[in-house]
N, C-alpha and C positions, 0 to 999 in steps of 0.2 A: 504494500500500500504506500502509498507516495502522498506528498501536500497538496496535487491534484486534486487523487482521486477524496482527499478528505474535506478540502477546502479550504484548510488553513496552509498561512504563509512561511509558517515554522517546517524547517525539513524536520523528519522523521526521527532522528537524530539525536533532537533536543528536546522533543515531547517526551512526558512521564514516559516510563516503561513499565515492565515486571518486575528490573531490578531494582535494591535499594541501596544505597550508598554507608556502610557501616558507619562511616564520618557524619557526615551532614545528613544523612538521611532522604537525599534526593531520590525522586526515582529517574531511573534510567535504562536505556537499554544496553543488552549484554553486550550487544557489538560494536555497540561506540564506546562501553568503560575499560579500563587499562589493569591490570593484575600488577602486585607490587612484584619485584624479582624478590626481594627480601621475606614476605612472610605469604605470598599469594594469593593475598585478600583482594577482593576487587574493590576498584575505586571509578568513581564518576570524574568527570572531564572537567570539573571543578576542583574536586580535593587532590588530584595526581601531583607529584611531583617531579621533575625529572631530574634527575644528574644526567651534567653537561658532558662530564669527562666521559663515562659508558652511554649516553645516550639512551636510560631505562630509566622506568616510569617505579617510585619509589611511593611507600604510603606517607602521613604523617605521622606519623607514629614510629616509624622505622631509620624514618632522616631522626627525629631526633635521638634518637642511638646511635647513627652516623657521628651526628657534629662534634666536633669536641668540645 
């Protein structure tokens, strides 16, 4: 289903989904959220973080066990 065929202007993407976001509690869908490399929780396109140097999508909770 597409913003077409629904009628809203929003892609698919960024409407509610099934998923929910252990952080913030958004919903989302599974195929636009990011999985931490660190603990393999999934995260919404909001709470993700990434390192720059590996270029991988990190939770909040896992950078701050990172940082020093």
């Amino acid at each position: 289903m597409n913003s077409v065929e629904t009628g809203s202007d929003v892609p698919w993407w960024l409407e509610a989904g099934p998923e929910t976001c252990p952080f913030c509690q958004r919903r989302f869908h599974a195929e636009a959220g990011y999985y931490c490399v660190s603990c393999d929780r999934p995260l919404c396109c909001f709470c993700v973080l990434e390192q720059w140097e590996t270029r991988s999508a990190i939770c909040p909770d896992c950078r701050e066990e990172v940082q020093p």
